[in-house]
C-alpha positions as CSV (number, residue, x, y, z in Angstrom):
1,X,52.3,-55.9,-0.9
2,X,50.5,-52.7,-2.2
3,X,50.9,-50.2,0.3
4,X,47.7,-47.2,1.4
5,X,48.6,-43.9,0.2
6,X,47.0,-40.8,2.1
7,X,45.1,-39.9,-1.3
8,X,43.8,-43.6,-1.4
9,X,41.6,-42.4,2.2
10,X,40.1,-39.0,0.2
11,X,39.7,-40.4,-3.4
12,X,37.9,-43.6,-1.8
13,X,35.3,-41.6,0.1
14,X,34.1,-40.4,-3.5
15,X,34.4,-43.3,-4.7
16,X,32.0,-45.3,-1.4
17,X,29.8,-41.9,-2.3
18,X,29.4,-43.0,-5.4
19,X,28.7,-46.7,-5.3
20,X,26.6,-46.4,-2.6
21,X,24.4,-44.0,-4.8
22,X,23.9,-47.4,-7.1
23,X,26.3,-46.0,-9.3
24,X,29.8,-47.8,-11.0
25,X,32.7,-45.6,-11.9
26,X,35.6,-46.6,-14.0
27,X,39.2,-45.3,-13.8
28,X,39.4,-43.3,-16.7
29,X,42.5,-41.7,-16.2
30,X,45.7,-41.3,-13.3
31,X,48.7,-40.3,-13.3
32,X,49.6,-38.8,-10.1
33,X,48.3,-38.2,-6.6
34,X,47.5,-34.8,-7.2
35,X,44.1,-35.5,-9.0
36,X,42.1,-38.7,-10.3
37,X,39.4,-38.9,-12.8
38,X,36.4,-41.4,-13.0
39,X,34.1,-41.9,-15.7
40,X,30.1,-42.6,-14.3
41,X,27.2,-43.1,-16.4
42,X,24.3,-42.9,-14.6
43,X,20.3,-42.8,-15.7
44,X,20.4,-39.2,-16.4
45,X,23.9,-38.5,-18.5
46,X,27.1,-40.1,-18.6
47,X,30.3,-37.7,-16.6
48,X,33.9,-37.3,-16.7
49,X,34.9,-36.1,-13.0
50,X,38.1,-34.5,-12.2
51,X,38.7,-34.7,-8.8
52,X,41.1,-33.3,-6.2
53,X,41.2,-33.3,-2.1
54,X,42.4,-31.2,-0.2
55,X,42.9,-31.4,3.8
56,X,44.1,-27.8,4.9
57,X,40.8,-25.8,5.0
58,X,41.3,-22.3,7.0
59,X,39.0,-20.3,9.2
60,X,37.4,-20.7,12.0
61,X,34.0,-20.7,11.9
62,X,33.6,-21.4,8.7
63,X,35.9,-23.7,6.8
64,X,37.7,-22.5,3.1
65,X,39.5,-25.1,0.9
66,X,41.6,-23.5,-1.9
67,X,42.6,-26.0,-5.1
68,X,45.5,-24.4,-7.3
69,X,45.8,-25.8,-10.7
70,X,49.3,-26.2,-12.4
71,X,49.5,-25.3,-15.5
72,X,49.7,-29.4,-16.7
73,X,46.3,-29.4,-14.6
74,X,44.8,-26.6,-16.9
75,X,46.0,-27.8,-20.4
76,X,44.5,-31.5,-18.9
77,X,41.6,-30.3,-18.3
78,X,41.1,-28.0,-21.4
79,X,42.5,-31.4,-23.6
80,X,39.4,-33.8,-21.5
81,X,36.8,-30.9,-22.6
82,X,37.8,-30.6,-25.8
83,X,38.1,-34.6,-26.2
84,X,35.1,-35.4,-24.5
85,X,32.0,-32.7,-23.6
86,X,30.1,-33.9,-27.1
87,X,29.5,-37.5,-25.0
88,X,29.9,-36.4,-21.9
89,X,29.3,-33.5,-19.7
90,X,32.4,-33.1,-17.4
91,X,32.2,-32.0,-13.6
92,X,34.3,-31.4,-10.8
93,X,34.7,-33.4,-8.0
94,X,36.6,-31.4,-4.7
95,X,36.5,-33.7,-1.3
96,X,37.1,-30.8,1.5
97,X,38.5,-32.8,4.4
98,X,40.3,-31.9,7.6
99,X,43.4,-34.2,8.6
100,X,41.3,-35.5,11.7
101,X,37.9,-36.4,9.8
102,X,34.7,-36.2,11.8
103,X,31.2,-36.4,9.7
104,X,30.6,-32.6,10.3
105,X,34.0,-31.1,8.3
106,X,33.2,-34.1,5.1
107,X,32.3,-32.7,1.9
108,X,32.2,-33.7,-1.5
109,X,31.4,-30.6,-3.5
110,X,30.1,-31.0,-7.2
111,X,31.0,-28.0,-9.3
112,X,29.6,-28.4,-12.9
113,X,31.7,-26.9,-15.9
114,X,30.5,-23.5,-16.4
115,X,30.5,-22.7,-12.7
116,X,34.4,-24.0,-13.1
117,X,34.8,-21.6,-15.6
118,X,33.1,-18.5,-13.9
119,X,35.8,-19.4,-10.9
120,X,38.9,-20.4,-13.0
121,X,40.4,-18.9,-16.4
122,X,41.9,-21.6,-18.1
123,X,43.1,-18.8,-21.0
124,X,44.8,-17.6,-18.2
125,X,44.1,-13.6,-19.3
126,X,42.9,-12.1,-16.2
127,X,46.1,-12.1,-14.2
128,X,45.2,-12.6,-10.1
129,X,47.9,-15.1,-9.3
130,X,47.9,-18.9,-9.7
131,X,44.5,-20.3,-11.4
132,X,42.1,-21.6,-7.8
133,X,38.8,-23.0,-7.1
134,X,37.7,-21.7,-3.3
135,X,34.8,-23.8,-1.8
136,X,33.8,-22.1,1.4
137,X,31.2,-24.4,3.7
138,X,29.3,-21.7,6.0
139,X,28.3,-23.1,9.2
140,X,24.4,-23.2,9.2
141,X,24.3,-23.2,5.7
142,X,22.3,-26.2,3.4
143,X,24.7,-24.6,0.4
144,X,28.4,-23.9,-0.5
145,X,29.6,-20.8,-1.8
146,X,32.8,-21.0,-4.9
147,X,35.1,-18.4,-6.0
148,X,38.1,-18.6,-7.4
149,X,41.4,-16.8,-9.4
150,X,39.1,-15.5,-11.6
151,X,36.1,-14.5,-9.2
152,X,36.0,-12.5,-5.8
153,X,34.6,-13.6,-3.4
154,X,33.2,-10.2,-2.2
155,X,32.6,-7.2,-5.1
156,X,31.9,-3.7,-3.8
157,X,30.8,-5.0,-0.3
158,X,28.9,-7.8,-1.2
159,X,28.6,-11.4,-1.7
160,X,30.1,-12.5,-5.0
161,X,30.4,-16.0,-4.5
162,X,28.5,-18.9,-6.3
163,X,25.9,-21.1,-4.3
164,X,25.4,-24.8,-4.7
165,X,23.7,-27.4,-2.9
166,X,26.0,-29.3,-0.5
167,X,24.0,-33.0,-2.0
168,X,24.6,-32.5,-5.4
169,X,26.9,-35.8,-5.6
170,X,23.3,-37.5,-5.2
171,X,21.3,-35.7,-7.8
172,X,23.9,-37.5,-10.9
């Protein structure tokens, strides 16, 4: 009897995203619960997506996940770009859940490569702790806002962060 695992809940809501979006990922890699990664070709390009959950935003008003990568997670993900960004363009995946869903605290957050890389330093040189992706969803607001390890999310009193569209899982 194959038994539901608390990832199987998070990773399928990408993957029902997806399909309902007419589109047909494949497996293309797994070896843990920490992360899964799909390959999708769709009419526009053909993706590699790493993705990761997370269920513990904080705040109040507005909700913050964080996502730490190990140091397996960055030499992965340095190997997959290296291995595959001449075929395919690779992009992030990061479901933001709570551990009692509703629709209103659901979302799948599409971060594209270089805006992973303005977040988190996979050369590991600037030294700010443990590599992290920050999505913050503000209440109100039709877009998300990333920072990261390698990006504040305020600079001399203002906002730092980088905006994205909250629907971007549907623009693939």
């Amino acid at each position: 009897m194959t038994t539901i695992r608390k990832a199987d809940y998070y990773y399928g809501a990408l993957l029902s995203a997806l399909v309902n979006g007419g589109l047909a990922p494949a497996l293309f890699e797994k070896e843990s619960d920490n992360r899964q990664i799909y390959e999708v070709t769709t009419n526009k390009a053909s993706y590699i997506i790493y993705t990761k959950y997370n269920t513990n935003p904080f705040g109040s008003k507005d909700f913050t996940w964080s996502f730490v990568f190990g140091d397996n997670e960055i030499s992965e993900i340095s190997k997959i770009h290296l291995e595959n960004s001449k075929e395919k363009e690779i992009i992030f995946a990061f479901i933001c859940a709570q551990k009692q869903p509703s629709d209103s605290n659901q979302i799948i957050a599409i971060v594209r490569w270089d805006e992973f890389l303005e977040c988190v330093d996979l050369q590991k040189a600037q030294v700010r702790g443990t590599p992290r992706l920050s999505i913050k969803a503000v209440k109100g607001s039709h877009k998300l806002r990333l920072y990261g390890s390698k990006r504040a999310d305020v600079l001399d009193g203002k906002d730092n962060t980088i905006r994205i569209e909250r629907n971007r899982l549907s623009s693939l």
